[in-house]
C-alpha positions as CSV (number, residue, x, y, z in Angstrom):
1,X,33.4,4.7,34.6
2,X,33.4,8.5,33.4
3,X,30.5,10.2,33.5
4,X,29.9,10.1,29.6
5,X,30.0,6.7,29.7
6,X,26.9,6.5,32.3
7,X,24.9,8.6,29.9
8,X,25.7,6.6,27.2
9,X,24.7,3.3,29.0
10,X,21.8,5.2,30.7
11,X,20.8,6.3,27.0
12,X,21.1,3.5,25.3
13,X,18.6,1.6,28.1
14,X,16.3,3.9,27.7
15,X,16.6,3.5,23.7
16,X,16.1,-0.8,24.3
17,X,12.9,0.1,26.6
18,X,11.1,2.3,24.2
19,X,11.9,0.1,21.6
20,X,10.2,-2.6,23.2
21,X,7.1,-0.5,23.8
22,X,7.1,0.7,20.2
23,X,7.2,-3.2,19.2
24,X,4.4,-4.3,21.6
25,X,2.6,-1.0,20.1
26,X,3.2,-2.2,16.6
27,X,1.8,-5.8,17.3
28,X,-1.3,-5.1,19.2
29,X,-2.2,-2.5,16.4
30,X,-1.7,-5.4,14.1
31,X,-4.4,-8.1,16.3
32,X,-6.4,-4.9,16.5
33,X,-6.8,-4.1,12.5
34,X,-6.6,-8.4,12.6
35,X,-9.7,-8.7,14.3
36,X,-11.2,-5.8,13.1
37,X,-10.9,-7.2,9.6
38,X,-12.0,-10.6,10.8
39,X,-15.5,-8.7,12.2
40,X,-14.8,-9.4,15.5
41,X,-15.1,-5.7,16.9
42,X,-17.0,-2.9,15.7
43,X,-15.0,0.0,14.8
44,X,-16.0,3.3,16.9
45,X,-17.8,6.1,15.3
């Protein structure tokens, strides 16, 4: 494999992983606002 070819791959799993973070981000900023709607925490001042 050429060396381009291991940045590439090497790129593109880095790309997948901070994807996934972003998404996990996304979905526990969603329960957050949920629950904050729903009265179940108290926002900070």
């Amino acid at each position: 494999m050429e060396e381009k070819d291991k940045i590439i791959v090497s790129l593109r799993e880095q790309l997948r992983k901070v994807l996934r973070e972003n998404s996990a981000q996304k979905q526990e900023i969603a329960l957050l606002n949920y629950e904050l709607e729903r009265g179940k925490i108290k926002p900070s001042k």
